[in-house]
N, C-alpha and C positions, 0 to 999 in steps of 0.2 A: 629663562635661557633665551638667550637672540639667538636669530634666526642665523648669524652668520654664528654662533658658538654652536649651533646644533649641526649646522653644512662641515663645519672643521672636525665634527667627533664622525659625524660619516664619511669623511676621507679616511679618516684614523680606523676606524673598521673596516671600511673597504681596503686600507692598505695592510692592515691586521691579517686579512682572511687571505689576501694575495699573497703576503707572507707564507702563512702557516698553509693556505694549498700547495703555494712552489716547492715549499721546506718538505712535504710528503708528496710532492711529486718528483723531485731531487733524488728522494731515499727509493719510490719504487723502482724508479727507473735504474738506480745503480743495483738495485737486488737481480731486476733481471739480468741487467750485463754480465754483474758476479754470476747468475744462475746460470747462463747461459757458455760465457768463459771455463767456467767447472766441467760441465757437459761437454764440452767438444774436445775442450783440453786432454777427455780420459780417453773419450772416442776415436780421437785422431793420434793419440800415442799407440806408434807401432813398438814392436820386440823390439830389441837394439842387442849391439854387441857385449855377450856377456851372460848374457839373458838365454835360461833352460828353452830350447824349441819345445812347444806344446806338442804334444804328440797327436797324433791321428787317425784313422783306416778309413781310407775310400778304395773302390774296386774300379781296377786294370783296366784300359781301353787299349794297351796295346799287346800283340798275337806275339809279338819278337820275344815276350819276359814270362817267364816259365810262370810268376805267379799269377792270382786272380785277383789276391786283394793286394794291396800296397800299405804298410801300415809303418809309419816311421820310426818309431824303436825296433824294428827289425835292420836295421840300419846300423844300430848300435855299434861303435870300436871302427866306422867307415866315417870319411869326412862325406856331407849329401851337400848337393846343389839342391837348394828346392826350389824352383821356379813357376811363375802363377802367371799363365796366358792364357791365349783364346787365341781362335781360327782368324776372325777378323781387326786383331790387331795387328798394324804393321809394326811395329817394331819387333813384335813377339815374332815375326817372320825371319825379320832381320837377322835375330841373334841364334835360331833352329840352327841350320846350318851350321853353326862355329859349335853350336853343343854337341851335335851329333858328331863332326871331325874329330872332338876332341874326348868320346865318351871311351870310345874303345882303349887308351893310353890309360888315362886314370882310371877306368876302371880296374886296369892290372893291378893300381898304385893304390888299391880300396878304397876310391871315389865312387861314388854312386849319384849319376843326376835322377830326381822326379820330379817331372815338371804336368803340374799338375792343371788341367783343364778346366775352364770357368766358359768353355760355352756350353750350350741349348741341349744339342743332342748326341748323340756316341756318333751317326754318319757320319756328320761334316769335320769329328774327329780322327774317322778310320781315312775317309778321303786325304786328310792334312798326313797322317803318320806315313802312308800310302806314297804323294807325292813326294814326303820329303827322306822316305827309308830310315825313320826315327830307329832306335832301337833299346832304347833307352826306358823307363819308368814313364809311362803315362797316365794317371789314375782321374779319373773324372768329378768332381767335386759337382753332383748335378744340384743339388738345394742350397750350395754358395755355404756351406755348413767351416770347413776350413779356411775359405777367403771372408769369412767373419772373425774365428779365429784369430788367423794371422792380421786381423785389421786392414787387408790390400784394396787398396786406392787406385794409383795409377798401372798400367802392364806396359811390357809385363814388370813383377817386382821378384828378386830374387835374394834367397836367404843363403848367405854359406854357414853350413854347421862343422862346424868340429867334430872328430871321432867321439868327445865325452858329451854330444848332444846340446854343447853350450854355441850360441851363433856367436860364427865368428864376424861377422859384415851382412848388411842388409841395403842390398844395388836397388835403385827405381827408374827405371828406363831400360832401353838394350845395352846390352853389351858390346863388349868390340871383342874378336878374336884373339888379341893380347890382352883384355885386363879380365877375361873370361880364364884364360890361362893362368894368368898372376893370382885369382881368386880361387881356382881350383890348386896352385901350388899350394898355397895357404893352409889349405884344408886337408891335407894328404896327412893320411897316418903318423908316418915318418917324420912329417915333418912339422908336426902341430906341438 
């Protein structure tokens, strides 16, 4: 064999092995994408409209509500606002006010808001309910056990339920004082 037939079968393997490494470096690489696409896809799918609310019990941070624990099938045949904030987010500030205007009305109507707390400690919750005269459901979620749950991401995020526990709409940002209205019509006994 010459010297130039033995140089042609060594490009021919070298182009062989380029091959077959690209051809299974092609295939892992698309395994992790799919691996990785599968994972996140499941992770990042929240409840939606339609979808049974999981149920839950965390304990009361607010003095205004006769109970100690807050447990969402006690809710049952009421439409609920469930709402998932914190102290130091603004928007979740933003939208307080229009909830608590509007808790006393529907409440009549067998609405019930719980808006449930994902900061640090009960203080800088009693402070918040304090300044803002909440009086509503405030249940403290201290081990993030329900904002896993519910899957929540951005705040605040809010769930409207239905009186038969099925969600009717799931909001991500604040609300405005009319579509906070429109959402709690939605959910009214009477009118579900």
């Amino acid at each position: 064999m010459s010297r130039e037939e033995r140089d042609i079968q060594k490009q021919k393997k070298k182009r062989n092995r380029f091959i077959f490494r690209s051809s299974i470096l092609v295939v892992l690489v698309g395994a992790v994408i799919f691996a990785l696409f599968s994972n996140s896809k499941d992770e990042d799918e929240i409840y939606r409209a339609g979808d049974a609310a999981p149920d839950f019990q965390l304990t009361q941070v607010n003095d205004a509500v006769d109970e100690d624990v807050t447990q969402l099938s006690d809710f049952e045949g009421k439409g609920v606002m469930l709402n998932f904030w914190a102290t130091w987010c603004g928007p979740c500030k933003d939208e307080m006010p229009y909830m608590q205007e509007l808790y006393p009305k529907y409440k009549e109507k067998g609405v019930e808001i719980v808006a449930v707390s994902l900061d640090g400690t009960e203080l800088v919750i009693d402070n918040f309910i304090e300044d803002y005269g909440l009086t509503f459901a405030i249940p403290h979620d201290t081990n993030s056990d329900v904002r896993d749950l519910y899957r929540i991401r951005p705040m605040p995020t809010t769930f409207f339920i239905n009186p038969d526990g099925t969600i009717n709409e799931v909001v991500q940002g604040a609300l405005t004082l009319e579509r906070l209205e429109g959402h709690l019509d939605a959910i009214t006994p009477d009118a579900s």
